[in-house]
C-alpha positions in Angstrom: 35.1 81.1 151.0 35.8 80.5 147.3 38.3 78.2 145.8 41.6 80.7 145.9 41.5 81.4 149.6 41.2 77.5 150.5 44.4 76.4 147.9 47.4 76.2 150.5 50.8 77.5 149.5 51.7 74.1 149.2 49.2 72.7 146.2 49.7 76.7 144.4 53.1 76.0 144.2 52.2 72.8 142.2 49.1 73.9 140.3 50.9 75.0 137.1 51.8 71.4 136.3 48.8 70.1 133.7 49.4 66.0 133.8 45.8 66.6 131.5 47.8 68.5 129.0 50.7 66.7 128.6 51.6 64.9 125.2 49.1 62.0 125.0 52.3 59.3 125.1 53.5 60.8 128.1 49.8 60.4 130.1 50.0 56.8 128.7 53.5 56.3 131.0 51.4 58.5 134.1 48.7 56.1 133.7 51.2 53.0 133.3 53.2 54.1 136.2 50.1 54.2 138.7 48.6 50.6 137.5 52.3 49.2 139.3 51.7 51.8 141.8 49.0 51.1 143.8 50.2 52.7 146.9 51.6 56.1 145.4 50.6 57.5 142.8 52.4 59.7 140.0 51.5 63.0 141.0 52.0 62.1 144.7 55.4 60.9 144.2 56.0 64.5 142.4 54.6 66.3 145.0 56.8 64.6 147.5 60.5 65.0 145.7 59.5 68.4 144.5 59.0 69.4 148.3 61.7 67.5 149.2 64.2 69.3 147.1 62.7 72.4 147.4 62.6 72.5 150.9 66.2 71.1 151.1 65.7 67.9 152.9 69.1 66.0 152.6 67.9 62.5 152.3 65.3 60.0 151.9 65.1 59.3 155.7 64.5 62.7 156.2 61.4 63.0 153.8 60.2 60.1 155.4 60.4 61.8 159.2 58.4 64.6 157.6 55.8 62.7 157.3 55.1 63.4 161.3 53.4 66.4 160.4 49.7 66.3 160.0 49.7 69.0 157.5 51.2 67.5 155.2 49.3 64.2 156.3 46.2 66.2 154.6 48.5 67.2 151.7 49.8 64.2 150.6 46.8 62.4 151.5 48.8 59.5 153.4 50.0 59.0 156.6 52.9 57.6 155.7 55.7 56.2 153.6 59.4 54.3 154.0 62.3 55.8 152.4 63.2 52.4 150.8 59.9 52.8 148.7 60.6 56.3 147.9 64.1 55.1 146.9 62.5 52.6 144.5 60.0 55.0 143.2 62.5 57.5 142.1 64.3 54.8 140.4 61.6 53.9 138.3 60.4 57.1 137.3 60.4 57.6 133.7 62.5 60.4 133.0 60.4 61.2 129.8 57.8 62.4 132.0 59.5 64.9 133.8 61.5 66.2 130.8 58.2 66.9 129.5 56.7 68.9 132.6 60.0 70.8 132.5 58.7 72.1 128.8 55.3 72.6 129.8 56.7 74.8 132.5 59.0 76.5 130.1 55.9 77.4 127.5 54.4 79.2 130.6 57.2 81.5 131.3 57.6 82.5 127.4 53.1 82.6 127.0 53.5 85.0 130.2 57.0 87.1 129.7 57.7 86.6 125.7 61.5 86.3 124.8 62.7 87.8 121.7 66.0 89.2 120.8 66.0 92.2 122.5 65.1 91.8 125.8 66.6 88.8 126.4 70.1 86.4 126.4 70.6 83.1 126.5 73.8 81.9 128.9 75.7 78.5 128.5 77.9 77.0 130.9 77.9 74.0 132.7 78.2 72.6 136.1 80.1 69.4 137.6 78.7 67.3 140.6 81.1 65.4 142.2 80.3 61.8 143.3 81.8 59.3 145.4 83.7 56.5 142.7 83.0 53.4 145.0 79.6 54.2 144.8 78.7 55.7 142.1 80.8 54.1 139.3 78.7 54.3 136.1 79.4 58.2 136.3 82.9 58.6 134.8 85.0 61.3 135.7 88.7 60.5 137.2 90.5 57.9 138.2 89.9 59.1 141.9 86.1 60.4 141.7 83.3 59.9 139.7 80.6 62.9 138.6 77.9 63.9 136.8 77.7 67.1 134.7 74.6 69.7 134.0 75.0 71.5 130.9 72.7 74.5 131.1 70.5 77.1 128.6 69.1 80.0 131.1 66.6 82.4 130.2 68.0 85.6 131.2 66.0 88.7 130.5 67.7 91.5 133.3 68.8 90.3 136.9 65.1 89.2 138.3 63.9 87.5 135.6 65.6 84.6 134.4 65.1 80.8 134.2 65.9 77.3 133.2 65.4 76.9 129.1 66.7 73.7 128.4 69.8 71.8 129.7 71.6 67.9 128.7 72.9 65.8 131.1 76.4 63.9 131.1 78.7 62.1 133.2 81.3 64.7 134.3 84.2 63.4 131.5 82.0 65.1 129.0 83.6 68.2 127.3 81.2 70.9 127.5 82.0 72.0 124.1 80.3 69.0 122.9 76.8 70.3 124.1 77.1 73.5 122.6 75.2 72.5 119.2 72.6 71.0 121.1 72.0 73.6 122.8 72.2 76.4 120.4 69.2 75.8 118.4 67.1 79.1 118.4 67.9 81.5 115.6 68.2 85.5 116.1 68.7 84.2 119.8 72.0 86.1 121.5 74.1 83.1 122.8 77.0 83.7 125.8 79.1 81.5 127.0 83.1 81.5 128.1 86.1 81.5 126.2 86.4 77.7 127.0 83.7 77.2 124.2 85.9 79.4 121.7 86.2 77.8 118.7 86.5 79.4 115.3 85.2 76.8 113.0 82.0 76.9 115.5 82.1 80.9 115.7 81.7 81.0 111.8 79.3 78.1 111.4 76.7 80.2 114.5 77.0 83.1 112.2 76.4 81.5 108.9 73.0 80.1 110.6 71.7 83.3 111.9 72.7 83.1 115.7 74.2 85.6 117.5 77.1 85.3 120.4 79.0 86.7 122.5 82.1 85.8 124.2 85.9 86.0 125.2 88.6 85.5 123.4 91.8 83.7 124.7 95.1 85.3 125.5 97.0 83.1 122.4 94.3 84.2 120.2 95.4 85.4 116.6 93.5 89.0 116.0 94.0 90.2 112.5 92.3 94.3 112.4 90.2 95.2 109.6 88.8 98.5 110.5 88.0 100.5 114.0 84.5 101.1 114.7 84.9 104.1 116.2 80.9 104.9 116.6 80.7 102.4 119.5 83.0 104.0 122.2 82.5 105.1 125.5 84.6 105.9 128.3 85.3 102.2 129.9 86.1 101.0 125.9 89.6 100.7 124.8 88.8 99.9 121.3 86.4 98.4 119.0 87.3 96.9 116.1 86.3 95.0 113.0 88.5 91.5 113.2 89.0 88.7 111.7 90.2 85.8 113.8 92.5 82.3 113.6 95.5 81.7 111.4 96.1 82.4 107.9 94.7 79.4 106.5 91.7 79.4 108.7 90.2 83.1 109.3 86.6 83.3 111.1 84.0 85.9 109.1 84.0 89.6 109.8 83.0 89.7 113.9 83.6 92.5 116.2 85.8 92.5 118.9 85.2 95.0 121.8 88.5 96.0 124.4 87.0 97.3 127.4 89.1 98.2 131.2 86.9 97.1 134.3 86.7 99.0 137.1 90.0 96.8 138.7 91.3 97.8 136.2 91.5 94.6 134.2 91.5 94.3 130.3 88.7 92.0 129.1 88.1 91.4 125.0 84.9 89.8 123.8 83.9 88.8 120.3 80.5 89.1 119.0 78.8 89.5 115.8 75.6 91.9 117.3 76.8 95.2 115.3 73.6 96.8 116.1 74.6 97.7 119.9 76.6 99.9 121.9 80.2 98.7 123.2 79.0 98.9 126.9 75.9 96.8 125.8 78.4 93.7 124.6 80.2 94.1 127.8 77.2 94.1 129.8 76.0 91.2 128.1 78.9 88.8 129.0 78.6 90.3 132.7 75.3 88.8 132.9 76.8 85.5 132.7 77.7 85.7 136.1 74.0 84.9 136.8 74.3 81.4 135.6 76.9 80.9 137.9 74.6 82.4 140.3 71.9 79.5 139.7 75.0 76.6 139.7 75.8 77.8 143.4 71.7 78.1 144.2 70.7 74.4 143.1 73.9 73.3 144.8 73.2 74.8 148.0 69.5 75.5 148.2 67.7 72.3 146.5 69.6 69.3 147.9 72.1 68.8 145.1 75.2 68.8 147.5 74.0 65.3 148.6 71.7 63.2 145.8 69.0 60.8 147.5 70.0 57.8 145.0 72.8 55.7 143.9 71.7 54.6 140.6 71.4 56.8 137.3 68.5 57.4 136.8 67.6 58.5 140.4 70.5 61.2 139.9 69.3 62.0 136.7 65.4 62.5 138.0 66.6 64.7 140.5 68.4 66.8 138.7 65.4 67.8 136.2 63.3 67.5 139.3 65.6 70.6 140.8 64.7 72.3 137.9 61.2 71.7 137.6 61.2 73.1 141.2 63.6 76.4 140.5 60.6 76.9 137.0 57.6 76.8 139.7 59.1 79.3 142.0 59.7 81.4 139.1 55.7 81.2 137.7 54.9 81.9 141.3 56.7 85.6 140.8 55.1 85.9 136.9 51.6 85.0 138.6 51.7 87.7 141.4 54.0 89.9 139.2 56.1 90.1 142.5 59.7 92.5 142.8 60.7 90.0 145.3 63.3 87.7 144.2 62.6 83.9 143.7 64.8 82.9 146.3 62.7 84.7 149.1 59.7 83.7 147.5 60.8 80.5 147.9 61.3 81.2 151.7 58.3 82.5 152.9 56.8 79.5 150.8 58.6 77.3 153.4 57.2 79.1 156.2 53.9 79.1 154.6 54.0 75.9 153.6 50.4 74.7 154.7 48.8 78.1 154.8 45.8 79.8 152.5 47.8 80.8 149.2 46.3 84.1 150.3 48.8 84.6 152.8 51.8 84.1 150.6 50.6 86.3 147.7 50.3 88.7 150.2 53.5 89.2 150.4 54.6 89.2 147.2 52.2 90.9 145.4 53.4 94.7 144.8 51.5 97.3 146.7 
């Protein structure tokens, strides 16, 4: 029986991290970290959190329980380990390392599904985790609760293929808007986020350096009309319109602002400066942002993120770009086997197939 049909589920799911092919700096701190770890090493700790999260265990005791199962047993290659050492270990996990597995894991999704400007958008938002103040008070927040924040790029090329790009972490006083340059750093790249991003100054400054956005404006919103654009309307459009926006002594460049009705009935307005699609397009394209909020609910739910597994800040931190190291492997599995099923029932016959030939898995995701 060849190599294939002997990989479990459990070590495919893994096998598109490359520790070999990793930045020679960050193999130095792998190497570094298993000279002081003599009992776990690197890639075992990985393997461990990654399951963890994945497979929505809600502590540290928990993981350490799982280790009754002799499957895993001959996974891990140990027969044990305390939750207090796991607890240490996450702590002292360089968060260098895993920042750059998250990238390696992003250059496989763009090598295997290339993003370019038409078949793809790039959504912005951010998420706040909530944390407990008394125990947790190097995350500011409020004066009754402290939290951490997760400001997010996704990938998003149509509803069953989209993905983690790049993301910051804050505490949860952070204003988002304060992450948007950072992450807004791929020219001819569409860019959507809310209205509570909207500023003007920003607005003009994206367009000067060749990115493209859409968005909503506010209800206070000065819109000054230059010219209809009547070449863009369709049935669910109200009106679309050359603008300019802001106050007299401050008015953005030349974008375009499309009025549409939604099926409730509602009036929505977005602001863009893509000229070269239809009005329904622009619409569609700030709908989509509903899949980021989508991905907030997912992690929250479905990887362990309601309750975090340490009290200092770098263990929160680690698990967060842990989560999303997990959420980018699920998401190579369905570009390996080129599966219609989405990643999040991937993701559950991989825990019912944990231990299992890979073969059995890709069964039942690759298209017949």
């Amino acid at each position: 029986m060849d190599k294939y049909k002997t990989n479990s589920a459990f070590n495919k799911w893994f096998s598109s991290i490359k520790l070999n092919l990793l930045p020679s700096p960050i193999q130095k701190k792998i190497v570094d970290f298993d000279k002081y770890h003599k009992k776990l090493s690197f890639f075992q700790a990985l393997q461990l959190f990654l399951h963890g999260i994945n497979d929505e265990k809600e502590s540290l005791r928990e993981m350490d329980a799982a280790f009754v199962s002799k499957e895993l047993q001959k996974e891990m290659g140990m027969t044990s380990i305390s939750y207090s050492q796991l607890s240490r270990t996450l702590s002292k996990i360089d968060s260098e390392i895993l920042l750059a597995i998250f990238s390696q894991l992003v250059s496989q999704a763009k090598n295997k599904r290339p993003v370019t400007k038409r078949n793809s958008l790039y959504l912005i938002d951010s998420s706040t985790f909530s944390l407990n103040q008394n125990l947790y008070q190097w995350a500011d927040f409020r004066k009754t609760k402290s939290g951490v924040k997760l400001h997010l790029k996704l990938c998003f090329m149509d509803n069953d293929h989209l993905y983690p790009d790049e993301f910051t972490l804050t505490n949860a006083v952070e204003h988002d808007t304060n992450q948007l340059e950072v992450l807004v750093n791929q020219p001819e790249a569409t860019y959507v986020f809310d209205r509570g991003y909207l500023d003007f100054e920003r607005l003009d400054t994206m367009h000067s350096q060749g990115y493209f956005f859409v968005t909503r404006i506010k209800k206070n919103t000065k819109v000054h009309v230059l010219e209809p654009l009547v070449a863009f309307k369709s049935e669910s459009v109200i009106s679309d319109q050359m603008v300019a926006l802001g106050a007299q002594n401050h008015l953005t460049s030349r974008f375009r602002l499309v009025t549409v009705q939604d099926k409730k009935g509602k009036t929505l307005q977005f602001i863009t400066n893509r000229f070269d699609c239809s009005s329904t397009d622009i619409a569609e394209m700030y709908k989509a942002r509903w899949q980021i909020e989508l991905f907030f609910k997912h992690i929250k739910q479905h990887m362990t993120i309601k309750k975090f597994f340490s009290r200092s800040e770098k263990g929160v931190v680690n698990q967060l770009i842990l989560a999303m190291i997990a959420s980018l492997l699920t998401y190579l599995i369905k570009l390996k086997t080129k599966s219609k099923q989405s990643v999040f029932q991937i993701k559950r016959f991989f825990r019912y197939l944990l231990f299992q030939p890979a073969e059995e898995w890709f069964n039942l995701l690759i298209p017949t």
